[in-house]
C-alpha positions in Angstrom: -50.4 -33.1 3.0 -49.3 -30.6 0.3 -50.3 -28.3 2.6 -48.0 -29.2 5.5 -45.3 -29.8 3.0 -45.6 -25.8 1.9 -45.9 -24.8 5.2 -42.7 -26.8 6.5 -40.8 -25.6 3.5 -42.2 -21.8 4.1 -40.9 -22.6 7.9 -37.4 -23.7 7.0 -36.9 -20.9 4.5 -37.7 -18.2 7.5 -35.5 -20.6 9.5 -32.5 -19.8 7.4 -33.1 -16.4 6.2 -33.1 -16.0 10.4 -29.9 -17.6 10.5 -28.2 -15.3 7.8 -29.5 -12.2 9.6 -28.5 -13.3 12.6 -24.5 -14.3 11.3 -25.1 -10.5 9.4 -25.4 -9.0 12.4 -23.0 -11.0 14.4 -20.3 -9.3 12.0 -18.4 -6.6 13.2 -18.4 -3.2 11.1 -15.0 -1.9 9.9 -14.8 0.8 7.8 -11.3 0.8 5.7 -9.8 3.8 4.1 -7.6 3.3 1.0 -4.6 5.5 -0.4 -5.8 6.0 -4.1 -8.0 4.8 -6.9 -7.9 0.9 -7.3 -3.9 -0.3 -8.5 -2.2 -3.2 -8.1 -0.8 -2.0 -4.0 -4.8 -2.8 -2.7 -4.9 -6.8 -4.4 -4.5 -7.9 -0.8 -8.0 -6.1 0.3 -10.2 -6.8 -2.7 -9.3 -10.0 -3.0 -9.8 -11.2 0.6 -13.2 -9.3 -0.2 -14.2 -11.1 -3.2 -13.1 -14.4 -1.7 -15.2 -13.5 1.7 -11.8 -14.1 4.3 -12.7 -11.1 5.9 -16.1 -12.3 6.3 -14.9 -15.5 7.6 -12.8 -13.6 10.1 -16.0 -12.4 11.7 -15.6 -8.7 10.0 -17.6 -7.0 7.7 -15.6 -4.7 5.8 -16.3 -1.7 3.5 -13.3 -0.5 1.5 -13.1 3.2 0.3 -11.0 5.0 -2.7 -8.8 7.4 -1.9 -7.1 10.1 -3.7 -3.3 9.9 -1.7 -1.7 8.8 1.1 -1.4 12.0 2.5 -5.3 12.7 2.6 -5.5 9.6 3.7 -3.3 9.6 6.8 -5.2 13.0 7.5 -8.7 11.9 7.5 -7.8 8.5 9.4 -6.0 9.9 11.9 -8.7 12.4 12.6 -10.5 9.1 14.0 -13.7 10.1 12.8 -14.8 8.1 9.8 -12.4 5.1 9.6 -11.2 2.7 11.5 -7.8 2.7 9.6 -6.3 3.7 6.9 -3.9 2.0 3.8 -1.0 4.6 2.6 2.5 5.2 2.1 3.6 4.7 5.7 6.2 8.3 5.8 3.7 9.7 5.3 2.3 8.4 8.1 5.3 9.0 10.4 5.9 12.6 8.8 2.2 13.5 10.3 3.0 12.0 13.9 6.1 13.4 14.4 3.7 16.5 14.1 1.2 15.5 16.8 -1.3 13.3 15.0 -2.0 10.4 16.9 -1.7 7.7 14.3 0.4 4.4 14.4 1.1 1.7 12.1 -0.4 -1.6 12.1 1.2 -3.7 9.5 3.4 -3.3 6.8 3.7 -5.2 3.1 6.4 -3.1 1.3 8.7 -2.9 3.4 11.4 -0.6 1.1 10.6 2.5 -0.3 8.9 2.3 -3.7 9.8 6.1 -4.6 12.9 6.2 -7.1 13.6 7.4 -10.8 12.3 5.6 -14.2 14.6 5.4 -16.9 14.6 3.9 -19.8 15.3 0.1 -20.3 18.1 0.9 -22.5 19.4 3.8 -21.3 22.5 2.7 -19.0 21.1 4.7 -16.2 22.2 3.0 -12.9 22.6 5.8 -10.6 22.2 9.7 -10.1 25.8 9.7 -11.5 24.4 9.2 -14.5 22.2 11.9 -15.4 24.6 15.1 -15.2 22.9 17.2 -18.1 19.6 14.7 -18.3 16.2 16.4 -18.5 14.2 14.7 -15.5 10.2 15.1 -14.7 9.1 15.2 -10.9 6.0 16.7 -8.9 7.5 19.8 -6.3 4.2 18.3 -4.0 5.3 14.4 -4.0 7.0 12.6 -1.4 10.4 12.2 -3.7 10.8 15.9 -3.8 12.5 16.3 -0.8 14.9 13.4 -1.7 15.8 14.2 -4.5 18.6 16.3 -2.9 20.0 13.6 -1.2 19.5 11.4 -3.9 21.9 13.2 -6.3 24.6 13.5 -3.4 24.7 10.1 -3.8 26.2 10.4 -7.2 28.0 13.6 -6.1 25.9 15.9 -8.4 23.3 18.8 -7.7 20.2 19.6 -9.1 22.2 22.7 -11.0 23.9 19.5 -12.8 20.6 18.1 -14.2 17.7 19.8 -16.1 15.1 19.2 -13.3 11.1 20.2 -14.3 8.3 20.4 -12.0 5.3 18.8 -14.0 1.7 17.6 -12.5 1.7 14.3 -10.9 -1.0 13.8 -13.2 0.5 14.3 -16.5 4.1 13.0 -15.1 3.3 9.6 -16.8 2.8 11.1 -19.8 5.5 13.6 -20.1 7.9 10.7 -19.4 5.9 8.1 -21.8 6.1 10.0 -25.0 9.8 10.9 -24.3 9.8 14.8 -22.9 11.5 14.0 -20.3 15.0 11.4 -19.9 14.0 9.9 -16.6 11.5 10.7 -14.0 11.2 10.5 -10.0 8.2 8.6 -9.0 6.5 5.7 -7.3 7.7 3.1 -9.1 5.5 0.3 -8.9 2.1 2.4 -9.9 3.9 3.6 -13.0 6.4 1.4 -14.6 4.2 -1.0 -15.7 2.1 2.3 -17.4 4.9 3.8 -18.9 6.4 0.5 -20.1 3.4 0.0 -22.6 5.3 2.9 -25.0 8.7 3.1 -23.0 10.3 0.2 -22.0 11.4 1.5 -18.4 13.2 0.2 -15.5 13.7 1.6 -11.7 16.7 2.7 -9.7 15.5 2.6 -6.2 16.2 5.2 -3.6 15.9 2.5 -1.3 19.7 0.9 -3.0 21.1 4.5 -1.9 20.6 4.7 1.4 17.2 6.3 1.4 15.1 3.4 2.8 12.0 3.6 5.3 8.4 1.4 5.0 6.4 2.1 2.1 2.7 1.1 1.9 1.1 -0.6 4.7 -2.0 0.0 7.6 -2.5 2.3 10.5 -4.6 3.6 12.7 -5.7 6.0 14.9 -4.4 5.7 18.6 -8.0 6.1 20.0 -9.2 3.5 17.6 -6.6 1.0 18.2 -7.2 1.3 21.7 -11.1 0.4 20.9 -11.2 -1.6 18.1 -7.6 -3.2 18.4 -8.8 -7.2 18.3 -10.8 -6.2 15.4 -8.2 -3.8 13.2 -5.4 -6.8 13.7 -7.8 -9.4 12.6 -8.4 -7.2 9.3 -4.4 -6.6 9.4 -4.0 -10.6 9.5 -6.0 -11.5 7.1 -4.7 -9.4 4.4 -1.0 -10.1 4.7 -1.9 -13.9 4.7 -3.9 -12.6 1.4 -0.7 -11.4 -0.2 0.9 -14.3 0.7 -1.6 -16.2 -1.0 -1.3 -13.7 -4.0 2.8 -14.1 -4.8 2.3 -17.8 -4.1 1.4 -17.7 -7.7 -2.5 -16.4 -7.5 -1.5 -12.8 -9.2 -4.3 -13.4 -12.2 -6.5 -14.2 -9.3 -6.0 -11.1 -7.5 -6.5 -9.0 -10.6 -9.8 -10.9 -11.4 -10.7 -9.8 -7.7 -9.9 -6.0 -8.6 -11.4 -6.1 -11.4 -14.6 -7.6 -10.1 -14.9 -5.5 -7.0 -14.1 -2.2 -8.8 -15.9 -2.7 -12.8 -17.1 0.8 -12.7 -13.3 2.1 -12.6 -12.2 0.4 -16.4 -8.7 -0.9 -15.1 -6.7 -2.6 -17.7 -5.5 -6.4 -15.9 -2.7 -5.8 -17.7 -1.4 -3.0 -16.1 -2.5 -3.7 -12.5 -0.8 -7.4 -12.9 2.3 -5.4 -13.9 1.7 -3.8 -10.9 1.4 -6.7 -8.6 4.5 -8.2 -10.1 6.5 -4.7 -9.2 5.7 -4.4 -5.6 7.0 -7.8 -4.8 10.9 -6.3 -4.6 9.1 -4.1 -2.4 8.1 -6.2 -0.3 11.5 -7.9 0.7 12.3 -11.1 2.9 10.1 -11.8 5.8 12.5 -11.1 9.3 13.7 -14.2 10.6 10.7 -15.5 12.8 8.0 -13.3 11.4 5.3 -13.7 8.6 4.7 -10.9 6.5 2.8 -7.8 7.4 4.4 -7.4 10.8 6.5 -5.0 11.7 10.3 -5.0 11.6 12.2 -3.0 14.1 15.3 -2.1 12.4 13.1 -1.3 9.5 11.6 1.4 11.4 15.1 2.8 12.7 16.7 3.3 9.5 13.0 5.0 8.5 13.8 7.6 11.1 17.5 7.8 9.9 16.1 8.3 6.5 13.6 10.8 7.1 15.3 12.7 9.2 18.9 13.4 6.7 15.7 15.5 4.8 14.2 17.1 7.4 11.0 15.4 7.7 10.8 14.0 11.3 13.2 14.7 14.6 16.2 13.0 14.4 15.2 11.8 18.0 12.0 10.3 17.3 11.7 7.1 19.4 11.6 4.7 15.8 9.1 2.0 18.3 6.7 4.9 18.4 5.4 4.8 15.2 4.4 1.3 15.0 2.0 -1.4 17.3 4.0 -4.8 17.2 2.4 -7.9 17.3 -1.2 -7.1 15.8 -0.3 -8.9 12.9 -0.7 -12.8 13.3 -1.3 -13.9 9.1 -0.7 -18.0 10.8 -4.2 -17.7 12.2 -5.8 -17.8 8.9 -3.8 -20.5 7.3 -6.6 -22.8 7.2 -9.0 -20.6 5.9 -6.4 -19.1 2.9 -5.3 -21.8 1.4 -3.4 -22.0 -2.0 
């Protein structure tokens, strides 16, 4: 009898280790490049990781560093290695207007999170404001070729300020510790880092006229047109995670980082701050739509905004850089629930 018992028990183990390989393999593959090391913009993705929603969603995902948006969109959109691709979304459009065959998928900030750091207590409200002020910024970044059009706004030129060209890896610092009165940046990756020793605040390009889609997904054309069901479920289920997240499950999410990434020794602090910062990024779902899809008047004041600089055709068709409707985040209500 003991011996029938064993062997039943050896039969139903091999049973269900059959059954796991077999829901393992019915998983589809989807290989997920991200714009930088981990921060606060990627909660979304880890978490829905950690919590196994993409798994539930039939996908099995792998989710890779990356080290900026614009090697990012480059190495997507070369359709070789990913199956799409998390960055700064101009960046995006600035390489398709050039040929490369990449569209967006979804987008969760939907105003531009580049703009100037100043200190809390400084009475900076406006480029009208720093005639004579020494300000950081990186000649390589995306705010450089604002930064023009930024100052118009306050009827000043860069001979009226004390502008200096620093390395978007010390820019944090320089500002931090004071050698600098204000700096142009991304402003949700670095205020809540330069806040620790400088109380800081933002003043948006996106509240001068200089708005477009910041972070979000795309994909190359080739792969959308292969792997389309499969890139919108991923795109669904992560803006129905960042619903999830600023329904008051921000500690969550930062657990999530911290447990998917403990080799990169992020402070929770820091990439809560985070988290909290991109939500004025995000806006006010359009009337109708969920968050993550995207918004076609959003789009047309992109190409307004990108093209006053120079950086696409001021004829660029605005519906060409986007796929609509990929992004369903009500599918997955039952499976993210608060």
């Amino acid at each position: 009898m003991m011996g029938r018992r064993l062997a039943a028990a050896a039969a139903g183990l091999a049973a269900a280790l059959a059954c796991q390989a077999a829901a393992a393999q019915a998983l589809e593959p989807l290989k997920v490049r991200l714009d930088w090391t981990p921060w606060g913009v990627q909660a979304a993705f880890h978490l829905a990781q950690h919590k196994g929603w993409y798994k539930q969603a039939g996908l099995d995902v792998t989710l890779e560093d990356g080290n900026g948006s614009v090697t990012t969109v480059q190495i997507v959109g070369s359709g070789d290695s990913f199956d799409l691709g998390h960055a700064a979304l101009a960046s995006m459009m600035i390489a398709r207007d050039k040929g490369l065959p990449v569209k967006a998928v979804a987008v969760f900030a939907r105003h531009s999170d580049i703009g100037l750091l100043v200190p809390a207590d400084s009475g900076i409200t406006g480029p009208a404001q720093l005639k004579g002020k020494k300000v950081a910024y990186t000649a390589g970044s995306l705010e450089a070729p604002f930064i023009d059009a930024f100052l118009a706004r306050g009827k000043l030129a860069k001979s009226d300020i004390d502008l200096v060209n620093v390395d978007a890896a010390g820019k944090a610092s320089t500002y931090a510790v004071g050698r600098a009165d204000a700096a142009f940046s991304t402003i949700p990756f670095f205020l809540p880092v330069v806040s620790q020793n400088r109380p800081s605040k933002a003043v948006r390009f996106a509240d001068f006229g200089l708005d477009m889609p910041s972070f979000g997904l795309f994909a190359n054309e080739q792969k959308l047109a292969e792997r389309g069901e499969a890139i919108g479920r991923f795109a669904s289920v992560s803006a129905r995670a960042w619903e999830y997240i600023y329904a008051g499950h921000q500690d969550e999410a930062v657990a999530a980082i911290l447990a998917e990434r403990p080799q990169a020794r992020l402070d929770p602090r820091v990439l809560r701050g985070q988290i909290d910062a991109l939500r004025d990024y995000f806006g006010t779902p359009a009337a109708g739509r969920r968050l993550g899809a995207p918004v076609p008047a959003d789009w047309v004041q992109a190409v307004r905004t990108l093209s006053s600089v120079g950086l696409v055709r001021a004829d660029a068709d605005p519906a060409g850089f986007y796929v609509p409707d990929l992004v369903q985040p009500q599918r997955y209500d039952a499976m993210v629930r608060p």
